[in-house]
KOLROFI-474043 format. One line per 2 residues: number of its first residue (from 1); their letters; for each residue x, y, z of C-alpha. Coordinates in Angstrom, 3 decimals, always signed. Example, Ala and Ser with C-alpha at 12.3 -4.5 7.8 and 13.67 -1.06 7.14 Angstrom:
2
1> as> +12.300,-4.500,+7.800 ~ +13.670,-1.060,+7.140
END
This chain:
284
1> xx> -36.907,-68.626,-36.154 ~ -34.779,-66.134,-34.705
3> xx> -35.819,-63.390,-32.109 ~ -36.673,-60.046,-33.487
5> xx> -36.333,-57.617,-30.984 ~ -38.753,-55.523,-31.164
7> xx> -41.726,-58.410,-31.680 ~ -40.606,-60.178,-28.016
9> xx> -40.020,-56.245,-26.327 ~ -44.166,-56.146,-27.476
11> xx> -45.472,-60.183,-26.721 ~ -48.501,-60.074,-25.930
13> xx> -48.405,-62.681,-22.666 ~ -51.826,-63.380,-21.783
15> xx> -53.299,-61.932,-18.452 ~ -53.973,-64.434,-15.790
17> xx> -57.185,-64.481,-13.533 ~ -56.524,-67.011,-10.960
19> xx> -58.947,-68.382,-8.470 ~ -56.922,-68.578,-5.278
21> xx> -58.023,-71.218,-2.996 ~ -56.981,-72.000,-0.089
23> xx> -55.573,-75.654,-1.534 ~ -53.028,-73.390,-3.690
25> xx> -51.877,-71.909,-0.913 ~ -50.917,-75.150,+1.061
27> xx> -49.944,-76.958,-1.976 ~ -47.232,-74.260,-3.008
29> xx> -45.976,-74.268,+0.637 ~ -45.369,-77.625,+0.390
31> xx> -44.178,-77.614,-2.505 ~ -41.064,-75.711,-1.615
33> xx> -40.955,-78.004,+1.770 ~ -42.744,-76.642,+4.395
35> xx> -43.572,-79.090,+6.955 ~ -40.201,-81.395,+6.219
37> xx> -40.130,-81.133,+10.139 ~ -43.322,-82.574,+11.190
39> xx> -42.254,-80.982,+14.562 ~ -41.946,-77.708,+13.665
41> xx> -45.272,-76.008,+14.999 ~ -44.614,-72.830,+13.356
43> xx> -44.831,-73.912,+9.539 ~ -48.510,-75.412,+10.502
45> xx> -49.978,-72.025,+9.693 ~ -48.393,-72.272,+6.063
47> xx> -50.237,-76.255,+5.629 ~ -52.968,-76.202,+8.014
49> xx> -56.173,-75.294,+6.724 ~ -57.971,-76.044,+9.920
51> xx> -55.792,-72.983,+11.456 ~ -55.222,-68.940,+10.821
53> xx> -53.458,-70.466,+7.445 ~ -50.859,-67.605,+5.918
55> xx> -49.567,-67.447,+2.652 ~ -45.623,-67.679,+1.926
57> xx> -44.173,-64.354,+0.360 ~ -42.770,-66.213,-1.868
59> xx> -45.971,-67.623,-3.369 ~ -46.090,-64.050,-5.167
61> xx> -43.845,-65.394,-8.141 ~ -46.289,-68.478,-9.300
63> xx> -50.162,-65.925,-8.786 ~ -51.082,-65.165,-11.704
65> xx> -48.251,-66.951,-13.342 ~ -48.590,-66.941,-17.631
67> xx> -47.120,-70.441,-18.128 ~ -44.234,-71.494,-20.321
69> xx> -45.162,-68.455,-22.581 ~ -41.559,-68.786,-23.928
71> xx> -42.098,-72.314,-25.488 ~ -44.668,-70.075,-28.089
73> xx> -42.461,-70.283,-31.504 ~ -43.593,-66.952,-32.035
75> xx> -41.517,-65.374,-29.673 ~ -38.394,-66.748,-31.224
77> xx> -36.656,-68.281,-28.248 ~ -34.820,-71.352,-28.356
79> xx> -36.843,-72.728,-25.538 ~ -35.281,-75.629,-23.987
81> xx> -31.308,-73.415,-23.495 ~ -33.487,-70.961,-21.195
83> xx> -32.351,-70.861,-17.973 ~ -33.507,-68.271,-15.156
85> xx> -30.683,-66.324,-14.209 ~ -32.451,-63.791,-11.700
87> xx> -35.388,-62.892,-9.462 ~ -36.954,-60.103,-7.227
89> xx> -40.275,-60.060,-5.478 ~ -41.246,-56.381,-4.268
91> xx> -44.152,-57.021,-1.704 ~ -46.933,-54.289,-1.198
93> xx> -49.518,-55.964,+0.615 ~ -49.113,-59.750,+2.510
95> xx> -50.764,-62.157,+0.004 ~ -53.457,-63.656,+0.538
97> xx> -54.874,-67.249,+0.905 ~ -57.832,-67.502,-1.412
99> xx> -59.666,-64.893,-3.865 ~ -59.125,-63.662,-7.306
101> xx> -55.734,-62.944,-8.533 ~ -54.378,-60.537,-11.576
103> xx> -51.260,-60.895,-12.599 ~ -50.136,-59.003,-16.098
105> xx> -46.829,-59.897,-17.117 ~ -44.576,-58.261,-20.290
107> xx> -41.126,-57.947,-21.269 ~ -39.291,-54.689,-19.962
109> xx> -35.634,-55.398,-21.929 ~ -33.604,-57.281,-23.804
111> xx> -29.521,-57.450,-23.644 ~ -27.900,-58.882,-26.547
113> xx> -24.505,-60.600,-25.622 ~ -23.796,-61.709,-28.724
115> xx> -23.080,-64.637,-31.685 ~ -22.505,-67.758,-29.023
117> xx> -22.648,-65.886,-25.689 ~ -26.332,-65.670,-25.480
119> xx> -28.573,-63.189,-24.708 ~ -31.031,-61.666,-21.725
121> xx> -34.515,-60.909,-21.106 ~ -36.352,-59.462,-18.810
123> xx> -39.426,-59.576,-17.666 ~ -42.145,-57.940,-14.661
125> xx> -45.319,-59.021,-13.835 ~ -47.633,-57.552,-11.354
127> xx> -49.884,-59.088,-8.788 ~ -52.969,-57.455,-7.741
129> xx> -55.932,-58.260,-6.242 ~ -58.991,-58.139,-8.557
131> xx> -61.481,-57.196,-5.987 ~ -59.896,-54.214,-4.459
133> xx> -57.640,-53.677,-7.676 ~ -54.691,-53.686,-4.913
135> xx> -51.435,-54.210,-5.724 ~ -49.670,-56.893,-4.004
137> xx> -46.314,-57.684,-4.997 ~ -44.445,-56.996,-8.211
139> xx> -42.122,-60.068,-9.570 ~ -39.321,-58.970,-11.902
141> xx> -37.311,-62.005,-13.753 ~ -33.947,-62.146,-15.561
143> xx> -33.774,-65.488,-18.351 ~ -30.937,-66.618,-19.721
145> xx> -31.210,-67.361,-23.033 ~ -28.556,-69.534,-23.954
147> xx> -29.497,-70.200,-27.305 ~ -30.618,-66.933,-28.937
149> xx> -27.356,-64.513,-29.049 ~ -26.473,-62.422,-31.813
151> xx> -30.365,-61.388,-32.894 ~ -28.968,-57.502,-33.594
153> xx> -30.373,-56.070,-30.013 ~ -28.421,-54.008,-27.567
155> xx> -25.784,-54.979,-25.408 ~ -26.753,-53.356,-22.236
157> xx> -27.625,-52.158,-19.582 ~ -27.573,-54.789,-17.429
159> xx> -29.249,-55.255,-13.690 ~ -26.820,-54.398,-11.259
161> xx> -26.107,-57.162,-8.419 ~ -25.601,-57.446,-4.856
163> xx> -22.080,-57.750,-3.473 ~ -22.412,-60.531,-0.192
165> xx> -19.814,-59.847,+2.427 ~ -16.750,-61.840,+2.619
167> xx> -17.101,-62.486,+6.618 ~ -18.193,-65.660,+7.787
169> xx> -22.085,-65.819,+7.367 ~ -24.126,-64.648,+10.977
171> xx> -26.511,-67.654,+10.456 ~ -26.589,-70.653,+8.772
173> xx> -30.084,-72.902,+8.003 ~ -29.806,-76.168,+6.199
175> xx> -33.651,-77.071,+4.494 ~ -33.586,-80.286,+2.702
177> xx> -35.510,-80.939,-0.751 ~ -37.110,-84.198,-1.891
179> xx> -36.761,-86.258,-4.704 ~ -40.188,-85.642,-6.323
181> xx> -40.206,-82.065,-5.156 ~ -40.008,-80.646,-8.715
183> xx> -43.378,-82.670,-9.626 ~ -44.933,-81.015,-6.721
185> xx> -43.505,-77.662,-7.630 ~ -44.541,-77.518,-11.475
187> xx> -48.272,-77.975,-10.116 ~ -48.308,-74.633,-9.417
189> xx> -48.274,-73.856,-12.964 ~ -44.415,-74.275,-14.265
191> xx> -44.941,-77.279,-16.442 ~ -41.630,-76.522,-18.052
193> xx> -39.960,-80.156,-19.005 ~ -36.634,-79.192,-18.090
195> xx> -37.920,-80.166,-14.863 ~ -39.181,-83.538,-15.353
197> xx> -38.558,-85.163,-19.009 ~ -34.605,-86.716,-18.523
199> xx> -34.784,-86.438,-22.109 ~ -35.702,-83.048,-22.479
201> xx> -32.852,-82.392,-19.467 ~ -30.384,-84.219,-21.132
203> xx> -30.844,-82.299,-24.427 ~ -30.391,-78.796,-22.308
205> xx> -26.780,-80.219,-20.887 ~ -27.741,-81.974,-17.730
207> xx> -27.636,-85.184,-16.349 ~ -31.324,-85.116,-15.181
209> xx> -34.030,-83.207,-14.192 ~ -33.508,-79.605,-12.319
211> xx> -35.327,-78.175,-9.672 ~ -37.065,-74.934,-10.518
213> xx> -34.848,-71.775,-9.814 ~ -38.403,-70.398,-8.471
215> xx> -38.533,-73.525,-6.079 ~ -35.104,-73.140,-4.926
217> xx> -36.618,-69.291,-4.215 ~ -38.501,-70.442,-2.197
219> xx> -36.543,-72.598,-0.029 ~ -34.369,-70.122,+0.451
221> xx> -37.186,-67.751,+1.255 ~ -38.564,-70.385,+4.133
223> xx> -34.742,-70.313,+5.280 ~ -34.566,-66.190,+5.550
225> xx> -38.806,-66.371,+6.917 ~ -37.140,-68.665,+9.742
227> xx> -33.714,-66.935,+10.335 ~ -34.295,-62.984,+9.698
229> xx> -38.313,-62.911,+10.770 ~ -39.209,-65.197,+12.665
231> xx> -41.836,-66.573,+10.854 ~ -43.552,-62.492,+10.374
233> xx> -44.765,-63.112,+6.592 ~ -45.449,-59.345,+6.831
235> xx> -41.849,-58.362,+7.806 ~ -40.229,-58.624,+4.385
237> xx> -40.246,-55.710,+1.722 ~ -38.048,-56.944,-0.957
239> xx> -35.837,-59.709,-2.423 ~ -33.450,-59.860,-4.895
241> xx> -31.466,-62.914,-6.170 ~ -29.335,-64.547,-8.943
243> xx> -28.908,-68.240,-9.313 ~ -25.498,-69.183,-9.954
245> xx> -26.056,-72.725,-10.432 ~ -28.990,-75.605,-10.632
247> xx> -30.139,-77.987,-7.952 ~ -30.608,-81.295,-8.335
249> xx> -33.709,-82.784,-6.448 ~ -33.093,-84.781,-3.281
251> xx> -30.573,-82.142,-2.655 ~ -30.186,-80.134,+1.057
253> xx> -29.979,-76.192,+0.120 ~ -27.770,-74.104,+2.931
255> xx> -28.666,-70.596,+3.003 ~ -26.156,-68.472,+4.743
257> xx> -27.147,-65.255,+5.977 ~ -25.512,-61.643,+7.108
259> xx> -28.335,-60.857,+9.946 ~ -26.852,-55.985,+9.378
261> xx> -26.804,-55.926,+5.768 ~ -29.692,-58.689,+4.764
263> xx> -27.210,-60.094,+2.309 ~ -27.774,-63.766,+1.569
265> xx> -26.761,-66.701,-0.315 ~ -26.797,-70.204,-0.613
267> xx> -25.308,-73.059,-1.223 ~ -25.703,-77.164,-2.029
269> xx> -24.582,-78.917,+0.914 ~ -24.161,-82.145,-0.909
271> xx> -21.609,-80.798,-3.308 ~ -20.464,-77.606,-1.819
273> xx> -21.516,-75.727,-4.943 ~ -23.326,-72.042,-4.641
275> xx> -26.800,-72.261,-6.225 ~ -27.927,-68.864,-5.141
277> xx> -25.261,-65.870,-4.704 ~ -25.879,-61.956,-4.796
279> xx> -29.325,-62.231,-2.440 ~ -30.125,-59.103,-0.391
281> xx> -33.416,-59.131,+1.734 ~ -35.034,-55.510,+2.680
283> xx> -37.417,-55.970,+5.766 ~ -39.756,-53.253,+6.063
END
């Protein structure tokens, strides 16, 4: 079936209670490869559970995550073309690691690029703490649907992006990624099998699995954590990103950062091919 506009604008994507635990915390940390560097004494606080353990900013795009909500045939989406295109986290409070989590997610607009070109949604979900009905970070998502152009909807407007300076990047930070790493990753709730069916990968144009976009999020986050704030979870305000191409996993992700302007990007050292361009990060 095809997407009708105004039925996906007005899903009705679940609301997620989640039941932070410590465990999630440690598991999504290494899951985007903290603690690669056994020697590295200042990622222990993001794996340790036996210190002051602190939760990665990052972690705000998988709390109170709603699934593969896109796979429903009700929404209309030709589920296997999607592929996430863009991503900002807006923090408001540092996360934390364990108690109940809210997170409401809907669809704010839809871009129609037409018969063949495809077509884009977005989406926002917000994090808050169900205890202190807090918010903590809001999450806003661009997917590409590659599949699903030409449904009638409107051609615009469409999120403005980041221009990254064309000077040679202030500081460069190479983070490697394992193998398995998207296994680990889609236990955090992403069971999409883009991600680990070669079948499924194949049919979507690739020649085997893909790491998340969110995981490669967050190994660039780690990278700008280490390079911008020196490990200060509470320094950073907002992120914005686009991914401009997939990672394979196994692969080592270079992010390359402008230290004035916060601008960022990054890059597959393997193949010299940009994964993430457009990334600005506002510290607080």
């Amino acid at each position: 079936m095809a997407i009708i506009a105004e039925k996906l604008l007005n899903f009705p994507i679940p609301e997620v209670r989640q039941r932070l635990t410590k465990r999630d915390t440690i598991l999504y940390a290494l899951s985007v490869g903290l603690a690669a560097d056994p020697m590295d004494v200042a990622q222990l606080r993001f794996v340790d559970h036996h210190k002051a353990l602190a939760a990665m900013p990052s972690m705000a795009v998988v709390l109170g995550h709603p699934g593969f909500w896109a796979a429903n045939p009700e929404t209309g989406i030709d589920a296997v073309r999607v592929v996430h295109g863009e991503q900002s986290i807006v923090w408001h409070k540092p996360l934390p690691v364990e108690g109940e989590i809210i997170g409401r997610t809907r669809v704010t607009g839809l871009v129609d690029k037409g018969p063949g070109k495809g077509a884009l949604m977005y989406t926002e979900k917000q994090v808050t703490d169900a205890a202190t009905g807090d918010l903590l970070a809001v999450t806003a998502s661009t997917t590409f649907m590659r599949g699903d152009g030409g449904f009638g909807g409107e051609s615009g407007p469409v999120k403005p992006v980041y221009a990254v300076p064309e000077a040679a990047p202030d500081v460069t930070i190479d983070l490697p990624t394992r193998p398995e790493q998207a296994l680990y990753y889609r236990l955090n709730g992403d069971d999409n099998p883009l991600h680990s069916d070669p079948e499924v990968a194949a049919k979507a144009g690739f020649p085997r699995p893909i790491l998340h976009g969110l995981c490669t999020l967050g190994v660039v986050c780690h990278a700008l954590l280490k390079g911008l704030c020196g490990y200060e979870t509470g320094a950073m305000r907002q992120m914005d990103l686009r991914f401009s191409s997939p990672v394979f996993p196994g692969e080592t992700i270079r992010t390359e950062i402008w230290l004035e302007s916060g601008a960022f990007r990054a890059r597959v050292v393997e193949r010299d091919v940009v994964v993430v361009n457009n990334g600005k990060l506002t510290l607080k």
